[in-house]
C-alpha positions in Angstrom: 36.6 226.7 -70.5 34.2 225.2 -68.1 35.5 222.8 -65.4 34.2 219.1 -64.9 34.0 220.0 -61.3 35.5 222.1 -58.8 36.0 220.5 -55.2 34.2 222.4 -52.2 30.8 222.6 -53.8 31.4 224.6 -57.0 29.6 224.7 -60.1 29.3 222.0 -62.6 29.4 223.3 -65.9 28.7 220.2 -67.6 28.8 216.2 -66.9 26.4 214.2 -64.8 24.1 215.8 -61.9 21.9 213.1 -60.5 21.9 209.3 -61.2 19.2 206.7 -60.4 21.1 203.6 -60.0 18.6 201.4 -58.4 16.5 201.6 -61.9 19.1 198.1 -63.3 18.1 196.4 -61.0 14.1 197.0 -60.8 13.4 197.2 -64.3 14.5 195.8 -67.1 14.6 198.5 -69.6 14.0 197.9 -73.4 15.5 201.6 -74.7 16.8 205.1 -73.6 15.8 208.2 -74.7 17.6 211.5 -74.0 14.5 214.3 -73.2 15.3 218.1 -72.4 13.6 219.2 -68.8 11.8 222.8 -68.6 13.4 224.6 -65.8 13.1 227.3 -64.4 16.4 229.3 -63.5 16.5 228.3 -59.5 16.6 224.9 -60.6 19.3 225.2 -62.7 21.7 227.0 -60.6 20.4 224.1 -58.0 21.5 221.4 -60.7 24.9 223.0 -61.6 25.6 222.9 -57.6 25.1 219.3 -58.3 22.0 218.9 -56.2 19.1 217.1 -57.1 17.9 213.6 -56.4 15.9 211.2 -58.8 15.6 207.9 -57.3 12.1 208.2 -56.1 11.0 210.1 -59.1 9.2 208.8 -62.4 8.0 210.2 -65.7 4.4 209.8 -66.7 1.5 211.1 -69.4 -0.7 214.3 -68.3 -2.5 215.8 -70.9 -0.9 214.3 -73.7 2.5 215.5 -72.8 5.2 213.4 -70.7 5.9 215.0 -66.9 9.0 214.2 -64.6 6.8 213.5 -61.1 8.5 213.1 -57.9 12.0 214.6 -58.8 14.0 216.4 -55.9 15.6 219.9 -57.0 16.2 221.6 -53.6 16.4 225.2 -53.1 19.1 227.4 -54.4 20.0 229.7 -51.6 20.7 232.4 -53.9 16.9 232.5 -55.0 15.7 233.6 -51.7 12.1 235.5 -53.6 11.9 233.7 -56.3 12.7 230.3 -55.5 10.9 226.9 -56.7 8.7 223.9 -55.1 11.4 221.3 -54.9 9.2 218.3 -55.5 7.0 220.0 -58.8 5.8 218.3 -61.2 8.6 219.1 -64.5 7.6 219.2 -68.5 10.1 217.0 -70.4 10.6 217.8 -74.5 10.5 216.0 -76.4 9.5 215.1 -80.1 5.5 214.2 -81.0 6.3 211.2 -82.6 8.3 210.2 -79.0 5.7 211.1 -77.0 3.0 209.0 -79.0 5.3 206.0 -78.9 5.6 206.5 -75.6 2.7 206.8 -74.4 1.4 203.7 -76.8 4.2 201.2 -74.8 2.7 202.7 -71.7 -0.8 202.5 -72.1 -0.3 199.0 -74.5 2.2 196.8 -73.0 2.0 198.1 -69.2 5.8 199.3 -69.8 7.0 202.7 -67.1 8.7 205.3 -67.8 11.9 205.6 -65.0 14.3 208.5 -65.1 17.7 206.9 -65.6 19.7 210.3 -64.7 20.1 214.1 -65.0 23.2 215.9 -67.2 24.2 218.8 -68.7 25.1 218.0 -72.4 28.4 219.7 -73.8 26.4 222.9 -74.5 25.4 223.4 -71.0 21.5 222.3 -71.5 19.8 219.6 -68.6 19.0 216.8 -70.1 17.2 213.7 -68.5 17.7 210.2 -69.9 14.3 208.6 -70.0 14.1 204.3 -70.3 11.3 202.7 -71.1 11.2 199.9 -68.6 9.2 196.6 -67.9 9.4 195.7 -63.8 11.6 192.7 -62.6 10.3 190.1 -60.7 12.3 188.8 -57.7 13.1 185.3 -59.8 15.1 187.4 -62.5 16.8 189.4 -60.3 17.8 186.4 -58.4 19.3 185.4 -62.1 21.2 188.8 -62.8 23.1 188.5 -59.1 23.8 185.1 -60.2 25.4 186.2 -63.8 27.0 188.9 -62.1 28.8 187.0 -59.5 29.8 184.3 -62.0 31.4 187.0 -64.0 33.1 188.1 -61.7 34.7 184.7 -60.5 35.4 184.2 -63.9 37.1 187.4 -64.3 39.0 186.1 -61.0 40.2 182.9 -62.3 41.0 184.6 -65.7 43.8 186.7 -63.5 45.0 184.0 -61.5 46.2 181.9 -64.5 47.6 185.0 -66.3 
């Protein structure tokens, strides 16, 4: 049985690894796609410590294939000779027909491709969830603090009268 999480650093079996939560509020993003992420085994054991950092990464086309740029895996310790290049460029997999669609938003409709966050599925694989994301201009996020705060004093008053 593998453990959510252990407290003091241990291993994360499966569950979430690294989450890019500033990518709501920049973009607006039309649809997700779950993508798996060729590692290589330092950066696994680096993931499953719970490392990793993707909030200055993003995925783009190179060679007719879709590559995570920018993404932080640091070192695992234990790797000492045959560690990896924390910031390397990572191959994602996925399906032909997704990367053509893809890469037709991208190219077409000026849409990017932002890393929403980094997991291990229940089978223990790293999986990356991909949107496909049009920027926000300030004017619209102006609108979703707006509709967020009025929720929230709506949710407020809801309670009170309760």
């Amino acid at each position: 049985m593998a453990a959510k999480k252990k407290k003091g650093g241990g291993m994360i079996a499966t569950g979430l690894v690294a989450q890019n939560r500033r990518a709501r509020y920049d973009y607006s993003i039309e649809d997700t796609i779950e993508a798996g992420l060729m590692l290589t085994g330092s950066e696994v054991k680096s993931l499953r410590l719970g490392r990793g950092s993707i909030t200055e990464a993003f995925a783009g086309e190179k060679g007719g294939e879709i590559w995570l740029m920018n993404a932080h895996f640091p070192e695992y310790e234990g790797a000492r000779n045959f560690g990896h290049e924390p910031r390397r460029p990572r191959k994602l997999l996925l399906h032909r027909r997704q990367i053509e669609r893809l890469i037709g938003a991208v190219r077409r409709e000026g849409m990017t491709l932002v890393p929403m966050r980094i997991y291990f599925n229940d089978r223990g694989r790293a999986k990356i969830e991909i949107g496909l994301a049009k920027g926000k201009r300030n004017v619209d996020k102006r609108q979703d603090i707006k509709n967020r705060e009025w929720q929230r004093d709506k949710q407020r008053a809801l309670r009170r009268y309760e």
